[in-house]
C-alpha positions in Angstrom: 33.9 -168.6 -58.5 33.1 -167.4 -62.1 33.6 -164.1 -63.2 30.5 -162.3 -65.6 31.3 -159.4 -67.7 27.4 -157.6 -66.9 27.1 -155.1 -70.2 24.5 -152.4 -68.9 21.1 -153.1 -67.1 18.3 -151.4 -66.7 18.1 -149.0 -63.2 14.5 -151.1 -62.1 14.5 -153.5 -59.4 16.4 -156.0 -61.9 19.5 -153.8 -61.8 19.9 -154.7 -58.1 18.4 -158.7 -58.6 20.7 -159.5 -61.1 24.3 -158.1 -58.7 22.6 -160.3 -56.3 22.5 -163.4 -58.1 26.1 -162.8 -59.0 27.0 -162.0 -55.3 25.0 -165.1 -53.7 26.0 -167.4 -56.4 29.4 -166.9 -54.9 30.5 -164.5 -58.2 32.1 -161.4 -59.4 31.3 -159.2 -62.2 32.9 -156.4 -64.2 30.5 -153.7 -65.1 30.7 -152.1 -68.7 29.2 -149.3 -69.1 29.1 -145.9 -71.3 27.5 -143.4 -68.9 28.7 -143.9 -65.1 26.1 -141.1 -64.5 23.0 -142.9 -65.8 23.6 -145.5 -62.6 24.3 -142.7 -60.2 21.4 -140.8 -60.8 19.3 -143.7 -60.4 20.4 -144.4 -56.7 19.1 -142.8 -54.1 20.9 -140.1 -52.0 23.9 -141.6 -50.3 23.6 -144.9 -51.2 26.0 -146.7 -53.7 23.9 -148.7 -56.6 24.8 -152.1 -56.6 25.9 -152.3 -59.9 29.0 -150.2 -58.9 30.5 -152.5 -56.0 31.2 -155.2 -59.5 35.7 -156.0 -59.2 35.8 -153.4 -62.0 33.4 -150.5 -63.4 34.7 -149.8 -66.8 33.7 -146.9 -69.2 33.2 -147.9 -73.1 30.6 -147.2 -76.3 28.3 -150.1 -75.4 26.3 -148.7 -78.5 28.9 -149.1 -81.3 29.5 -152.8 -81.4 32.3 -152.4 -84.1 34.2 -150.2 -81.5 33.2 -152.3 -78.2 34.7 -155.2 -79.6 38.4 -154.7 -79.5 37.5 -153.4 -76.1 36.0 -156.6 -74.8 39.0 -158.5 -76.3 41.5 -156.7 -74.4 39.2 -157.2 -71.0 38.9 -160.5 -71.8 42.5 -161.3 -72.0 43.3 -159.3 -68.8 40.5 -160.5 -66.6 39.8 -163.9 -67.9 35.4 -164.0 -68.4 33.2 -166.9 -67.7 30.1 -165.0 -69.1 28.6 -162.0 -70.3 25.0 -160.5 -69.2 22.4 -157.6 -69.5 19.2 -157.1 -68.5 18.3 -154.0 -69.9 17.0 -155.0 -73.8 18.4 -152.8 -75.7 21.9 -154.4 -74.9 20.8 -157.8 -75.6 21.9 -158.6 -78.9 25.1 -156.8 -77.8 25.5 -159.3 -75.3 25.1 -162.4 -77.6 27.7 -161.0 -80.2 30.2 -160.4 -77.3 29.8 -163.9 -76.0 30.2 -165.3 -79.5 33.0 -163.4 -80.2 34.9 -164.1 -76.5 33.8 -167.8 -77.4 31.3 -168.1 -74.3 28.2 -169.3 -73.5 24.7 -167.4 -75.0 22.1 -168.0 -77.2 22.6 -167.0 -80.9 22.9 -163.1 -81.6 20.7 -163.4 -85.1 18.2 -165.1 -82.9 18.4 -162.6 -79.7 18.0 -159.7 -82.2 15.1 -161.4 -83.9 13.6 -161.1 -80.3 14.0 -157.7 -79.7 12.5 -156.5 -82.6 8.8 -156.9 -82.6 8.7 -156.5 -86.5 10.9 -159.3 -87.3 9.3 -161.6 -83.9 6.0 -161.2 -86.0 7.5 -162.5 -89.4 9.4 -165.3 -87.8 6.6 -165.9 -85.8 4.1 -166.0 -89.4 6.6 -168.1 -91.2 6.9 -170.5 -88.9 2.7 -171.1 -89.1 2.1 -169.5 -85.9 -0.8 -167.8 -85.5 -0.9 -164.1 -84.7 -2.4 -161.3 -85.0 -2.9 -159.5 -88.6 0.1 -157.3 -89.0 1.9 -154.2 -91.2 5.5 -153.0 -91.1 5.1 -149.6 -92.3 8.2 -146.9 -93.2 7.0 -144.3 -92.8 6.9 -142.0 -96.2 10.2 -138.9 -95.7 12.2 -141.0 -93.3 10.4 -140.8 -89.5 7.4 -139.5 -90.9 3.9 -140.5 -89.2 3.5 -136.6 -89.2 1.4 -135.2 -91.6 -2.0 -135.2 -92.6 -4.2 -138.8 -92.3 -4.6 -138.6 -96.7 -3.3 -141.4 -99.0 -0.1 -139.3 -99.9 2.9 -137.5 -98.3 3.9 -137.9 -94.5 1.5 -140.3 -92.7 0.4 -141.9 -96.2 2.0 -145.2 -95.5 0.8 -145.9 -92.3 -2.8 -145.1 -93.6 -2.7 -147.5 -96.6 -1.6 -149.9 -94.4 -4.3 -149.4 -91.3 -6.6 -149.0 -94.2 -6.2 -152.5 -95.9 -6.0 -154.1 -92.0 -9.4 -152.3 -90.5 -9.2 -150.8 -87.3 -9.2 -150.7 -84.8 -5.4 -151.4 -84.4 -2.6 -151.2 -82.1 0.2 -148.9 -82.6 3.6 -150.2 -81.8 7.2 -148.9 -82.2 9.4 -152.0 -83.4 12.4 -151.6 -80.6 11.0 -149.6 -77.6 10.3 -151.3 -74.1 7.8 -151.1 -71.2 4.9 -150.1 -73.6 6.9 -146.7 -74.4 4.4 -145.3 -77.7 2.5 -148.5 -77.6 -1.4 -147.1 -78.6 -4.6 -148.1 -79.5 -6.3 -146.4 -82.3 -9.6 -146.3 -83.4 -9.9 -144.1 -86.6 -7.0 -142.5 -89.3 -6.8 -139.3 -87.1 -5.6 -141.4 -84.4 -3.0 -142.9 -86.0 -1.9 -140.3 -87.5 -1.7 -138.2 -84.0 0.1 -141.7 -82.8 2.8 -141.9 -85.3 3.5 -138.5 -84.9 4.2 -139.0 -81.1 6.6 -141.8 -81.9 8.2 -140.0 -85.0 9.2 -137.0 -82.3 11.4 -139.6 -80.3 13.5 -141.1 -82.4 16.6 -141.8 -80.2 16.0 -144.0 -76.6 17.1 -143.7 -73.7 20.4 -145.0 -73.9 21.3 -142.9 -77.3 20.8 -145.4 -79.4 19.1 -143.8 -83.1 16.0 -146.1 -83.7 14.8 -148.2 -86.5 12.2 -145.6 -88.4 9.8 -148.4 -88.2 6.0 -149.1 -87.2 4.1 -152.1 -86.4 0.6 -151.9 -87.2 -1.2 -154.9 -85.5 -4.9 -156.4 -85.3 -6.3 -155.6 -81.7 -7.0 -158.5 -79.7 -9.5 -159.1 -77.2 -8.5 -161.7 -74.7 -6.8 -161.3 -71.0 -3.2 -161.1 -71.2 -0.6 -163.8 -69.7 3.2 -164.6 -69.7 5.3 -167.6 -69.7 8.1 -167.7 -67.9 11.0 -170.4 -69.1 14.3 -170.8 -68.9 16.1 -172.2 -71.6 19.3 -174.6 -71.3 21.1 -176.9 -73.5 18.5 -177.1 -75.9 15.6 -177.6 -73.7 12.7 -175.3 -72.6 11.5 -175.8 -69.1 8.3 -173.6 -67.9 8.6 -171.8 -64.8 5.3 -170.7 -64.4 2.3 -168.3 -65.9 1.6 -164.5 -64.8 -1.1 -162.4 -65.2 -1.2 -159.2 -66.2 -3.9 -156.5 -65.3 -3.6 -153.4 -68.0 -5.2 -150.0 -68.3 -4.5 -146.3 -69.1 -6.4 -146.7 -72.7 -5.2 -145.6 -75.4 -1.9 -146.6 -74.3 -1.4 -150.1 -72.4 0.0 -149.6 -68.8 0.9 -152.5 -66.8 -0.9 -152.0 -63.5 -0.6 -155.4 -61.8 0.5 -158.9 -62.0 -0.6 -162.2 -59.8 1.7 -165.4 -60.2 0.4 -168.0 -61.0 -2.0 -167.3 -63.1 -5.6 -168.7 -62.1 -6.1 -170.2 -65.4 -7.8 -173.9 -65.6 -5.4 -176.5 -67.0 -6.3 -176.7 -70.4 -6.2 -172.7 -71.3 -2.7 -172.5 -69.1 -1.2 -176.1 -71.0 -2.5 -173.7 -74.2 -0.4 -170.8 -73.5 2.6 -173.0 -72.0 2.8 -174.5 -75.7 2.3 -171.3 -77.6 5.3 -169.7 -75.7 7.2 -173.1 -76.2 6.4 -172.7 -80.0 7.4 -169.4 -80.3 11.0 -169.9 -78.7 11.8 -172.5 -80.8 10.5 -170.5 -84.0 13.2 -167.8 -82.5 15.8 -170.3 -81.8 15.9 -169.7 -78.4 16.1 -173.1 -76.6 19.6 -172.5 -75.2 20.8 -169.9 -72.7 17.8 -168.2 -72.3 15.8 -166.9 -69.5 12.7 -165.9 -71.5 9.1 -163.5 -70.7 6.6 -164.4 -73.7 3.5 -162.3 -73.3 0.2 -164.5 -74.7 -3.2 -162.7 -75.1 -5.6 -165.7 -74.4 -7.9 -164.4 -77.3 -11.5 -166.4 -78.1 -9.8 -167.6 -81.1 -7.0 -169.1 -79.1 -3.7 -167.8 -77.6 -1.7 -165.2 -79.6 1.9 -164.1 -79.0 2.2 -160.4 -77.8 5.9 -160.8 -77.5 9.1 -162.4 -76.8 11.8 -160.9 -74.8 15.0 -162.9 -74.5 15.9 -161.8 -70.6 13.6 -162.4 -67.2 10.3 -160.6 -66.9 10.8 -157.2 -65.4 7.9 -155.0 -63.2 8.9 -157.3 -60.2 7.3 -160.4 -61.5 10.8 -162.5 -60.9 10.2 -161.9 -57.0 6.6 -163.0 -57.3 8.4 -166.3 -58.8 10.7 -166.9 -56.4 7.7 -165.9 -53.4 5.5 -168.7 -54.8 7.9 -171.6 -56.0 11.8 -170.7 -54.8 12.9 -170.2 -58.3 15.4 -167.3 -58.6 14.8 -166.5 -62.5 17.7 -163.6 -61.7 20.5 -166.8 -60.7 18.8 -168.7 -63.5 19.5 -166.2 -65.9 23.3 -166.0 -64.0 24.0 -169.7 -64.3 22.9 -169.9 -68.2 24.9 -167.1 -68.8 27.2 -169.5 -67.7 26.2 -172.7 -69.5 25.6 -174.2 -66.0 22.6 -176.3 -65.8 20.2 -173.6 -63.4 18.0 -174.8 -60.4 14.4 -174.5 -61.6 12.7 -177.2 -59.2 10.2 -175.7 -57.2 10.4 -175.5 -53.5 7.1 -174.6 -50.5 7.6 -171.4 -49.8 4.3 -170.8 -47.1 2.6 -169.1 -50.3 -0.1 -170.1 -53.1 0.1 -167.1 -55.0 1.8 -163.6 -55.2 1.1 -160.7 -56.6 1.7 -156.8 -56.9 0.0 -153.9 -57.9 0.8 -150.4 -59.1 0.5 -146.8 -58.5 -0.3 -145.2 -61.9 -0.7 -141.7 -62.0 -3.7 -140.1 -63.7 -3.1 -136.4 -63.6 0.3 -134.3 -64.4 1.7 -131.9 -61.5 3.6 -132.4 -58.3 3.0 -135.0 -56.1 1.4 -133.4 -52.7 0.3 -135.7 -50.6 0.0 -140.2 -50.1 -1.5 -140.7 -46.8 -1.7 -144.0 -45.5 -1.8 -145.6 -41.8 2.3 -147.0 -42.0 0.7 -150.4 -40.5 -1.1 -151.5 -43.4 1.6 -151.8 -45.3 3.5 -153.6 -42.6 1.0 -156.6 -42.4 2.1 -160.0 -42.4 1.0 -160.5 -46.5 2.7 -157.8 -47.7 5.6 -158.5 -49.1 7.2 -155.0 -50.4 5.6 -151.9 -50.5 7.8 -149.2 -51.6 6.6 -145.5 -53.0 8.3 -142.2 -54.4 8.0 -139.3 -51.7 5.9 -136.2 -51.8 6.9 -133.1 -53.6 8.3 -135.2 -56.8 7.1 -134.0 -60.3 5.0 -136.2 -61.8 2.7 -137.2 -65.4 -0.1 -139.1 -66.0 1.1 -142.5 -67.4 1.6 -143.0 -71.2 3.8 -146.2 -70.6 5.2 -148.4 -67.5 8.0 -145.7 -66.5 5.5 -143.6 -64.4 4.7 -146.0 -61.8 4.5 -144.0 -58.2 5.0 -147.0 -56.4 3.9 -150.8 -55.8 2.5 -152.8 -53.2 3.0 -156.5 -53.2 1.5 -159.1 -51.1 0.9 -163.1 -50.6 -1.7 -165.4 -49.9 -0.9 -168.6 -48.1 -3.9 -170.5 -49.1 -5.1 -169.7 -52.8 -5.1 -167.4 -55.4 -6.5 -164.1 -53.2 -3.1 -162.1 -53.6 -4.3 -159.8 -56.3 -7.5 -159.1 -54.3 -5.4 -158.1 -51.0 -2.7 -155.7 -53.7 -6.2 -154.4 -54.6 -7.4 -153.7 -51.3 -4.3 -152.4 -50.3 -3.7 -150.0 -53.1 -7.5 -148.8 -52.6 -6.5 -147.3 -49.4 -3.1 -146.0 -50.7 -4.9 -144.5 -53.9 -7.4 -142.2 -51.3 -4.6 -140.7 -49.8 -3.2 -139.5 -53.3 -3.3 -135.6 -54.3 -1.2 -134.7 -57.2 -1.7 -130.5 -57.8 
């Protein structure tokens, strides 16, 4: 039995995977944490959240790493740590100094941070000959600024000369925000000026960390989207697997569906497999990594989106583990680790997975989603799982709005994401937000 120190998570479905992983990999963890409340308000009425049944739940500033690690040393010397683990981003790097520090297993912390910021991704990404998409990293003029008027001087000046010298139309992207939070397309100056401002306004996250006063300008691509799914160990890269990704909700880019695996002919899949290989070891992440690298599969050839050093989120680890028995969650346990994970794929009874989202359109309360209850219990669905009636809601400007998801299988080919569809057609005519 090993015991993890788990810094964090996100409050998403991989905030109960990962416990899980610990718990069936015949673990323990101790769960660090600087806001108890953040966990508690995430679970639902009377029912504990799984990241408070870890040996210990202890409070400390998880966002001052100066502070946190004295703290850790103490912990570590009391309760003897095989490991250290998040799965929320923003604690990432965190992680990978801890576990440097404690002398444990992880990847590098430079390397995890280079990850996690998309501005710094890009230019490791262009040095190392990679091609990407034509790219700015703009500071905006009077500190967060991205407010003012679309002219060649004073706020909103910097990002114009920038935009200007690229062409539009461009994507909008703040450098250390997750789950397409302020990610926009723009079309003409007065758009990006309206879409810095937006991002200038919210300049702490959600866990109260100040952010960088960055913003990444970026060539639009055309091209479906893809990940790559890998996990990293000992200095190899093993691919897991390529997801699709469905998108909408222009301007912004919503995440509305995914199918694993992708139906993608050999050559373009073999052609994002190696871009997302390339990337990782441009980042220096072939060790103690379970990694998400988003590819656009442009008409020039494959482009990286991004690289995030942890396993996909938006439930696309279960689709995994439907299709091929790979737990990316106990993956991502055991190289915490430095075990050697179980990535060989097993039959599960399923060609393909996929699931589908309920994105709302419309701001108000939530007033009604009729459905007949059996549809959802048919043999190929797999989850199906939606907010109740009466709860405030906004139309979607990022992946935190979702209402719900449906999920289903197909035994025999690559029909899952036409039976999500199907399903959530009939879940979507029952919906009345007023």
């Amino acid at each position: 039995m090993a015991h993890l120190l788990v810094v964090e998570s996100w409050v998403g479905s991989m905030s109960r995977l990962l416990p899980r992983a610990i718990r069936e990999g015949g673990h323990e963890f101790t769960f660090l944490t600087r806001d108890l409340g953040h966990y508690l308000r995430s679970a639902p009425e009377g029912v504990g959240h799984p990241l408070l049944r870890a040996r210990n739940v202890i409070t400390a500033e998880t966002n001052d790493l100066d502070a946190l690690a004295p703290v850790v040393e103490r912990l570590h010397a009391a309760l003897e740590f095989d490991g250290v683990i998040s799965s929320c981003d923003y604690y990432l790097p965190t992680v990978a100094a801890v576990a440097a520090r404690l002398g444990l297993p992880g990847p590098g912390a430079d390397a995890v941070t280079r990850a996690c910021r998309k501005d710094l991704t890009r230019q490791v990404l262009k040095e190392a000959g990679l091609d990407g998409p034509r790219f700015a990293v703009v500071e905006p003029e009077g500190g967060s600024g991205g407010s003012g008027s679309a002219t060649t001087g004073g706020p909103g000046g910097a990002e114009v000369r920038a935009a200007r010298a690229l062409g539009f139309p461009l994507v909008v992207k703040p450098v250390d925000l997750c789950a397409g939070m302020y990610v926009r397309r723009v079309d003409d100056e007065a758009e990006l000026v309206a879409a810095c401002r937006e991002l200038a306004a919210f300049p702490v996250n959600a866990r109260g960390q100040r952010r960088a006063g960055l913003v990444l300008l970026e060539e639009l691509l055309d091209g479906p989207e893809v990940s790559v799914e890998t996990v990293s160990c000992a200095g190899q890269v093993r691919v897991v697997g390529v997801t699709d990704k469905s998108v909408g909700g222009a301007p912004a880019f919503i995440e509305t569906g995914h199918m694993f695996p992708a139906a993608l002919g050999p050559a373009e899949r073999a052609a994002a497999e190696d871009t997302a290989l390339a990337a990782l070891k441009a980042l220096e992440l072939t060790d103690g990594v379970v990694a998400h690298t988003e590819i656009k599969l442009t008409s020039a050839g494959p482009r990286v989106v991004e690289v995030n050093p942890r396993p996909a989120g938006n439930r696309i680890t279960e689709l995994v583990r439907h299709v091929t028995g790979i737990d990316l969650a106990a993956a991502a346990v055991d190289v915490a680790l430095g075990r050697e994970p179980d990535v060989v794929p097993r039959v599960t009874g399923l060609r393909s997975a996929a699931v589908g989202f309920l994105v709302p359109e419309a701001d108000g309360t939530l007033a009604a989603l009729e459905h007949d209850p059996q549809l959802l219990v048919r043999n190929e669905v797999l989850e199906a799982q939606f907010v109740g009636v009466g709860r405030a809601v906004s139309a979607a400007r990022s992946n935190n709005e979702y209402l719900g998801h449906v999920m289903a299988g197909d035994p025999e080919g690559l029909g899952a994401r036409d039976r999500v569809e199907a399903l959530l057609d009939v879940v979507r005519a029952g919906l009345v937000i007023r």
